[in-house]
C-alpha positions as CSV (number, residue, x, y, z in Angstrom):
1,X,130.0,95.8,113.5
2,X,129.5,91.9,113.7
3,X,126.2,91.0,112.5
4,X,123.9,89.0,114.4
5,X,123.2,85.1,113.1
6,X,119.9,84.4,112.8
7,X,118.9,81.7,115.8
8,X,119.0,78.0,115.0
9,X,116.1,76.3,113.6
10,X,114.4,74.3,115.9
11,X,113.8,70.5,114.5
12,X,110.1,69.1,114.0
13,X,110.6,67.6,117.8
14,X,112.3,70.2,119.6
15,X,109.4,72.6,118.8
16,X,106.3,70.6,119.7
17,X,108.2,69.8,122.9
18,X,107.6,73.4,123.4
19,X,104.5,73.5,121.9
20,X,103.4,70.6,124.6
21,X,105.0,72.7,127.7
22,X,102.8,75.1,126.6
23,X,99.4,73.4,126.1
24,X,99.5,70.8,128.8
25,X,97.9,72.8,131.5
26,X,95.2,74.3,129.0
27,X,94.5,70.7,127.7
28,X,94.0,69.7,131.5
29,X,91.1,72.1,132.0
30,X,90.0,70.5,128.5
31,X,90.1,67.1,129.6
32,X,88.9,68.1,132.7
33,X,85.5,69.7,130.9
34,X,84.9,66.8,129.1
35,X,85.3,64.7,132.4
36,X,82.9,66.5,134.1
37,X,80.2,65.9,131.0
38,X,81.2,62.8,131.2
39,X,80.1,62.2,134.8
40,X,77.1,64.6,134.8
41,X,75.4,62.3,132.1
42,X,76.3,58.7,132.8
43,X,75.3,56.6,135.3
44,X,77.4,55.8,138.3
45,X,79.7,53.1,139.6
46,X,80.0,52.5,142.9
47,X,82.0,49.6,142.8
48,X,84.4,51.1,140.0
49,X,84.6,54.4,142.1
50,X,85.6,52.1,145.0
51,X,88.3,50.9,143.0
52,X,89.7,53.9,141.4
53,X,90.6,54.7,144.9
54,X,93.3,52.6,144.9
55,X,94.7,54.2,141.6
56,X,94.1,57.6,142.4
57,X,95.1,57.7,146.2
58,X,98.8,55.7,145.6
59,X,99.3,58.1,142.6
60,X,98.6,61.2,145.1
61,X,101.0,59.2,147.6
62,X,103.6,59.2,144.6
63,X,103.2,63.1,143.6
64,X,103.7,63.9,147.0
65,X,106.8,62.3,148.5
66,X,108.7,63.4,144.8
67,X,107.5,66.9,145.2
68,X,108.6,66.8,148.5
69,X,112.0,65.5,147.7
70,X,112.2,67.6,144.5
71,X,114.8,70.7,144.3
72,X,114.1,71.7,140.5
73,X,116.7,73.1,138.2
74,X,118.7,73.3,141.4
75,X,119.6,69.4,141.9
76,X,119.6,66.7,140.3
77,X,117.4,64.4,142.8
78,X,118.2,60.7,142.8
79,X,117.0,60.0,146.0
80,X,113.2,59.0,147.4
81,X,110.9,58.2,144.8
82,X,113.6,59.5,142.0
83,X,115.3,56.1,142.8
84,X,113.0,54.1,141.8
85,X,112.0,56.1,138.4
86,X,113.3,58.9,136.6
87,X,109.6,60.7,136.7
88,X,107.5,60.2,139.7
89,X,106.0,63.1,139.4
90,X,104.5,61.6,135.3
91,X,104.1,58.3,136.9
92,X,101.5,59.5,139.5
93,X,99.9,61.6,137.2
94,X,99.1,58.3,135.2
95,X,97.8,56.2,138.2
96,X,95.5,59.1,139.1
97,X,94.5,59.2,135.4
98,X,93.9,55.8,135.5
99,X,91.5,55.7,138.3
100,X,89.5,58.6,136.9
101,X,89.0,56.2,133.9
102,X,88.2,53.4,135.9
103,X,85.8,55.0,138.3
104,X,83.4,56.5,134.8
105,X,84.1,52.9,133.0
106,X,85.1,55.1,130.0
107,X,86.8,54.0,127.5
108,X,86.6,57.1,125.8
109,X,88.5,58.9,128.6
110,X,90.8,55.8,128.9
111,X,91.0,57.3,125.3
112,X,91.5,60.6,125.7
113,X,94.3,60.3,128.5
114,X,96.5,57.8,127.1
115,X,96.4,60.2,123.8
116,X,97.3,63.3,126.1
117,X,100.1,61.2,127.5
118,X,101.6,59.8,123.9
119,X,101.2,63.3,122.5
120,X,102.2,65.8,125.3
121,X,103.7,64.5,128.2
122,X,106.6,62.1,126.4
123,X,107.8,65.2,124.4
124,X,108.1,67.2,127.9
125,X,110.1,64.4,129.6
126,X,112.4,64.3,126.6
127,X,113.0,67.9,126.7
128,X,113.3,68.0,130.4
129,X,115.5,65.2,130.6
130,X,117.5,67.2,127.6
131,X,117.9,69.6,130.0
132,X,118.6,67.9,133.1
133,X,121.4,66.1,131.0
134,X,123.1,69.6,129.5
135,X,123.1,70.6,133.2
136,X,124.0,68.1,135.6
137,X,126.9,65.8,134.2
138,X,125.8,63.3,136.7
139,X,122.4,62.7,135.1
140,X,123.6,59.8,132.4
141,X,125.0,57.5,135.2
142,X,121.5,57.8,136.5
143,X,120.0,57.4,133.9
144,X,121.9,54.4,133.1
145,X,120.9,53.0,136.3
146,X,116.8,54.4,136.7
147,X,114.6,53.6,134.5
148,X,112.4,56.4,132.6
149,X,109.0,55.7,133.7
150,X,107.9,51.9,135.3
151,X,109.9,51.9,138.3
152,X,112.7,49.4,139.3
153,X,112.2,47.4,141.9
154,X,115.0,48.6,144.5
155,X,115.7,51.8,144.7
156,X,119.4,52.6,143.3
157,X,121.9,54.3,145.8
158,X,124.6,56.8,144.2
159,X,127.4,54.4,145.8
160,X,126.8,51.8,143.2
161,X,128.0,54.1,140.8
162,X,131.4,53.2,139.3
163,X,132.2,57.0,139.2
164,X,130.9,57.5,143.3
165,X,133.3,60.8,143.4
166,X,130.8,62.4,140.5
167,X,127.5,60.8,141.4
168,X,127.1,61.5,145.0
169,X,127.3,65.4,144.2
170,X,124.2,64.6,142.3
171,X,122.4,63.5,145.8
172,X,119.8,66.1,147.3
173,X,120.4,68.0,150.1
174,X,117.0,67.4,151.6
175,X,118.1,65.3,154.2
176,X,119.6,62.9,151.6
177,X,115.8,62.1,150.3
178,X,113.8,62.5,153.5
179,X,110.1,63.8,152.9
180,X,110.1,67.7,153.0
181,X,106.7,69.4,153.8
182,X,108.2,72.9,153.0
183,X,109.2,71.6,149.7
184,X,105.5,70.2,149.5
185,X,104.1,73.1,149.8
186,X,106.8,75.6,147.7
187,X,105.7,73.2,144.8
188,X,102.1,73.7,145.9
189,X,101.4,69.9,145.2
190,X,98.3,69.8,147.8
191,X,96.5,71.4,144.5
192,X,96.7,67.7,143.1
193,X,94.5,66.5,146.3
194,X,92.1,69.5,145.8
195,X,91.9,68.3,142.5
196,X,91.2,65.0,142.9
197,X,88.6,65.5,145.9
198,X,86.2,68.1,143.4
199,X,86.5,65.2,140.9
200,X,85.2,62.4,143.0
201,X,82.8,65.1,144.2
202,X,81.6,65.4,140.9
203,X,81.7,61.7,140.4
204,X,79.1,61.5,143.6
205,X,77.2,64.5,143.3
206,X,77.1,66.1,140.1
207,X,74.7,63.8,138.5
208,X,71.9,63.6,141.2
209,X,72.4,67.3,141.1
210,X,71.8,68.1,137.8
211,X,68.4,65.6,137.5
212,X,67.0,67.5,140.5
213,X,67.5,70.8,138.6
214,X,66.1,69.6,135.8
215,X,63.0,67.8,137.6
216,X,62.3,71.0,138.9
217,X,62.7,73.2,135.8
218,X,59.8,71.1,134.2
């Protein structure tokens, strides 16, 4: 009978990337509390929520036409926005993060997010990107070529590859890149607009709400 060796220890990084996968969506609901305090008990900006706009709506843009052009674990997608950066999907979630932060004119959530970003989301993309390179032999000539997070400024085409023979397999088969609304909606992304509308909701609402309440309780 062979015995069975014990697993391999995970290193210091490899287990808070797990750790991170793990507590990313619970720490969203936190932020997501403290957001809400936030707005229900300072006063508003209607220039700054103006502005976020701009943020929030070209991050929501972002998310969208990468989960629309997205096959996970299935593909390695360098088409759409994944020729332009790595992590569209990270990216948008910043600019939306960014509004949020502008339209409060917190510093504390400008705080807060940049934190969750540093100490969550850059262990996931390492581990994902682990992944994606263990997987798809294709993924080191892309990521020689796309950047990680700030985009490039042209998108890169798999035919500029020196190895074109390896690195067109890698291209997706939704329409070589075209927007997909069924793949929209399989990753459920319209959940990031829902989102987003309840927050600047809140932003408009929840404060006059909350003082009527409370003039009337008295």
């Amino acid at each position: 009978m062979i015995p069975h060796s014990p697993p391999p220890k995970l290193r210091p990084t490899q287990w808070w990337q797990r750790v991170a996968r793990r507590i990313r969506v619970p720490l969203g609901f936190v932020l997501a509390a403290v957001y809400l305090y936030l707005a229900a008990t300072r006063p508003s900006h209607p220039a700054a929520i103006a502005w976020s706009l701009v943020l929030v709506l070209s991050g929501l843009a972002l998310r969208a036409g990468a989960s629309g052009t997205v096959e996970k674990n299935r593909e390695l997608t360098v088409t759409g926005p994944y020729a332009y950066t790595r992590n569209p999907l990270y990216l948008g979630s910043m600019l939306m993060a960014a509004g949020f932060a502008l339209a409060l004119m917190s510093w504390l959530v400008a705080l807060l997010l940049a934190a969750d970003f540093a100490a969550i989301y850059i262990p996931v993309i390492a581990a994902e990107e682990r992944f994606l390179r263990a997987t798809f032999p294709q993924f080191n000539d892309y990521g020689r070529h796309v950047p990680r997070f700030l985009p490039r400024l042209t998108p890169w085409k798999p035919e500029h590859a020196k190895h074109l023979s390896d690195v067109s397999q890698a291209v997706t088969s939704a329409s070589n890149g075209a927007f997909s609304l069924a793949l929209y909606r399989k990753h459920r992304e319209y959940n990031a607009a829902l989102g987003a509308a309840l927050l600047y909701l809140s932003l408009l609402l929840l404060r006059p709400v909350l003082q009527i309440i409370l003039h009337r309780s008295r």
